[in-house]
C-alpha positions as CSV (number, residue, x, y, z in Angstrom):
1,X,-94.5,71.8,225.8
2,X,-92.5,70.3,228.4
3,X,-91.6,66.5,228.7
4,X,-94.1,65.0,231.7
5,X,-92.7,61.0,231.5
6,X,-89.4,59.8,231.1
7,X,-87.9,56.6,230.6
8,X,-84.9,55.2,232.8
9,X,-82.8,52.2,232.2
10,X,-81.8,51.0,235.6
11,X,-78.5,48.8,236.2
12,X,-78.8,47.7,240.0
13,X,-75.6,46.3,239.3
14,X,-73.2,44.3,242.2
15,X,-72.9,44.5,246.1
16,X,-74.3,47.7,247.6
17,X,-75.3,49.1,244.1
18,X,-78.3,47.0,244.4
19,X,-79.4,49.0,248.1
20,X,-78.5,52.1,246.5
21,X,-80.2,51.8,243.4
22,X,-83.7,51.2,245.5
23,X,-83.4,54.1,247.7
24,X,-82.5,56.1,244.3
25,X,-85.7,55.2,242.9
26,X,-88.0,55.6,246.2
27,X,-86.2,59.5,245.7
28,X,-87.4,59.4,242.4
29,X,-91.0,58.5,243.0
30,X,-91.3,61.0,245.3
31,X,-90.0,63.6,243.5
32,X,-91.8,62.7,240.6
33,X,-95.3,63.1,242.4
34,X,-93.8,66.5,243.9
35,X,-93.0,68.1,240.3
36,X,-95.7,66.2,238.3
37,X,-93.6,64.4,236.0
38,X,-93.2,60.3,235.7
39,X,-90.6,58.2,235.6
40,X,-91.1,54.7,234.0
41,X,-87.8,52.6,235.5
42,X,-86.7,48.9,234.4
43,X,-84.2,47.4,235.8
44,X,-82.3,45.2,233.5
45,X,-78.9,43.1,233.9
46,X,-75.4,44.1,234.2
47,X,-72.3,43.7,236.5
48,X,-70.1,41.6,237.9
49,X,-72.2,38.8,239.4
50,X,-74.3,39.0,235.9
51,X,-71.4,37.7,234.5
52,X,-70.7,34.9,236.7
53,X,-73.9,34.2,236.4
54,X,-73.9,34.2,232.8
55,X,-70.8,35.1,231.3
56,X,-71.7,38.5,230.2
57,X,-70.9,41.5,231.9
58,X,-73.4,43.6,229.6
59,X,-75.8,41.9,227.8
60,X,-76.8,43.1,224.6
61,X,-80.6,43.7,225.3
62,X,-79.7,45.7,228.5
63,X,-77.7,48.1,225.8
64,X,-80.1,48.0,223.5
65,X,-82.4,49.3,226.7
66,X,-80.3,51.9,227.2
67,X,-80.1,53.1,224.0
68,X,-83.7,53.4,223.7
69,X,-84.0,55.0,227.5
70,X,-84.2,59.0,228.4
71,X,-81.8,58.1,230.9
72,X,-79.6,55.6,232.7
73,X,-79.2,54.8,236.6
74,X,-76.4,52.9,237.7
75,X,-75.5,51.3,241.0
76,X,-71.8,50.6,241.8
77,X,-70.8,47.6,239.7
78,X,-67.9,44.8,240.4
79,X,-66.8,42.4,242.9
80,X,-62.9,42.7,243.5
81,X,-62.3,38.7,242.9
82,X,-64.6,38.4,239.7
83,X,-62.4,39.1,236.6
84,X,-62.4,38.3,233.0
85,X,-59.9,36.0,231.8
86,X,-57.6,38.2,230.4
87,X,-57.6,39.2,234.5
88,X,-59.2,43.3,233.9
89,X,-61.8,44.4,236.2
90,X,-65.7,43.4,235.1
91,X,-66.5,47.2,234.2
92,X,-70.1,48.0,231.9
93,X,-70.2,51.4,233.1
94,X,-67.4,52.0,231.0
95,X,-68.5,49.9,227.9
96,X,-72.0,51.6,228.1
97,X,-70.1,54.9,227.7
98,X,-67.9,53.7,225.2
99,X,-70.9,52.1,223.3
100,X,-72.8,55.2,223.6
101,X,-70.5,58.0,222.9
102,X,-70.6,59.3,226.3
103,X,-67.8,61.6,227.2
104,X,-70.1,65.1,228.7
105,X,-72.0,64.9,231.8
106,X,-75.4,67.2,232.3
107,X,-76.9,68.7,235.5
108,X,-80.3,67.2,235.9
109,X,-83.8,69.0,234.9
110,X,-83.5,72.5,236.7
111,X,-87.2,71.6,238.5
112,X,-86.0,68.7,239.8
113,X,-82.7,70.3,241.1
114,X,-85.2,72.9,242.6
115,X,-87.8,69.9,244.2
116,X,-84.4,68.4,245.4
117,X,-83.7,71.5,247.5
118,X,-83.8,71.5,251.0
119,X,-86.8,74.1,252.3
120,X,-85.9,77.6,252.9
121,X,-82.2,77.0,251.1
122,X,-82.5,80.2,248.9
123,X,-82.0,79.8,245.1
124,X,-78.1,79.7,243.6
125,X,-76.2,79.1,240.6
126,X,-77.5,74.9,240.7
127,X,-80.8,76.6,239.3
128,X,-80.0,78.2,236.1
129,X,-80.6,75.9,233.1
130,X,-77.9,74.2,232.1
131,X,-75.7,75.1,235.9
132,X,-73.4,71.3,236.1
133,X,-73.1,71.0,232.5
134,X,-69.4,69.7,231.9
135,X,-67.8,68.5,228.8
136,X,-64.8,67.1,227.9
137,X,-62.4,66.9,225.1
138,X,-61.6,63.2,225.5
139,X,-63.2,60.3,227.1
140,X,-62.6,60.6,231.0
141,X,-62.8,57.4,232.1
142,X,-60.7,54.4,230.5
143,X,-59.8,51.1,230.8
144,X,-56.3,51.0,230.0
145,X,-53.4,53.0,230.0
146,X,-53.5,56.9,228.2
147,X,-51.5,57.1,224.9
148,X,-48.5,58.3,225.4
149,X,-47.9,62.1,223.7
150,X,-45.4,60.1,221.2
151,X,-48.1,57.6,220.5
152,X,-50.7,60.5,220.3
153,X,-48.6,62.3,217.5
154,X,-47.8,65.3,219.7
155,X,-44.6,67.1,220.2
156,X,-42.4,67.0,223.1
157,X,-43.9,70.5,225.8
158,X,-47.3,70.5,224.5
């Protein structure tokens, strides 16, 4: 039997996040009546301006959240001028991913690719169950620099 209700963490996150985030979840709601599922959002805390606000970028209940969610929405997050004091980037996209083991990306739900398509756009590879599905070998996104192949243990023209 098929999943009918899902639960989404949402991270409106800083700037035009926020506006994005909203018109993500009108999308949602619609498609959800279109496809008979639900989708059950909170929004909870994270970004830059959380942290000026309160001095943490990613709060531990908004990760516990996100742990417990079916899935996560995030709007852009950081403000160029807010930094931590070591001066890197306020980024808890990345620390979700890292706190989470996140390193493969999956297409959504083939019916709601299908509800998503545009009306008389005939059917194509997006529409075969697992179509988008991408791993990865190592984490793609990173807040420093790569190891170097020396530092990795590799030898030189590999």
């Amino acid at each position: 039997m098929s999943k009918t209700a899902y639960s989404i963490a949402v991270l409106p996150g800083d700037g035009i996040g926020v506006e994005v985030v909203d018109a993500a979840l009108a999308v949602l709601q619609a498609i959800a009546k279109r496809i008979g599922r639900r989708f059950d959002c909170a929004k909870h805390p994270a970004g830059a301006q959380h942290y000026l606000d309160c001095g943490d970028a990613l709060p531990q209940s908004t990760l516990a959240a996100c742990r417990a969610a079916d899935a996560i929405l995030f709007g852009a997050m950081g403000l160029p001028e807010v930094r931590q004091q070591d001066g890197t980037e306020i980024i808890p996209q990345l620390d979700i991913r890292f706190a989470l083991d996140l390193y493969a990306r999956r297409a959504a739900d083939p019916q709601l690719r299908r509800a998503a398509r545009p009306p008389g756009r005939p059917a194509g590879l997006d529409d075969r169950p697992g179509a988008g599905a991408r791993e990865h070998r190592r984490p793609v996104l990173r807040a420093g620099p790569w190891p170097s192949r020396r530092q990795r243990g590799r030898r030189r023209g590999l």
